[in-house]
N, C-alpha and C positions, 0 to 999 in steps of 0.2 A: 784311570785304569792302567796297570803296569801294561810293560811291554811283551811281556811274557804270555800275560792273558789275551793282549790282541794278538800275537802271533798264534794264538792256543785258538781264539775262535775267527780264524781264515783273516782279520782285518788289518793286518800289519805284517810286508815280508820285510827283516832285516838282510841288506845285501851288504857284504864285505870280503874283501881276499884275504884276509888278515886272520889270525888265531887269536881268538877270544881272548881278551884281554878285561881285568877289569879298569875302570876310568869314574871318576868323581861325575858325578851327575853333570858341572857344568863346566867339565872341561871340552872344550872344542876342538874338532878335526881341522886338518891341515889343508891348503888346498890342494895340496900334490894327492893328498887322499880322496876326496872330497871328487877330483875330475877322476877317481880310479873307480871309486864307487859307482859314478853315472856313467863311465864307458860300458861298464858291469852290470847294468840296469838297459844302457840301451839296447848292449848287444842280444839280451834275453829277448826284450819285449820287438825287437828287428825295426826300431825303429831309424828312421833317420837323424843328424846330426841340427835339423833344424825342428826339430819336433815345438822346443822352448817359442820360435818365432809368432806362434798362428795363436 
């Protein structure tokens, strides 16, 4: 199922600070991106910084 479709029926949120860009299917994120993205995901969902641990 594309990405589009699961964002279209509530099962998929893309989170990024960045402006839509296009990218090749298998090119991969950085990790300087990658920890920006999950600070960005934490700070929504108020979780703490050991969530990963449990």
């Amino acid at each position: 199922m594309a990405r589009l479709q699961l964002c279209t029926d509530n099962r998929l949120l893309l989170l990024t600070p960045w402006t839509y860009q296009y990218r090749p299917t298998n090119e991969e994120i950085t990790v300087a991106q990658c920890k920006a993205m999950n600070c960005i995901a934490q700070a929504i969902c108020q979780t703490k910084d050991d969530w990963w641990k449990k």
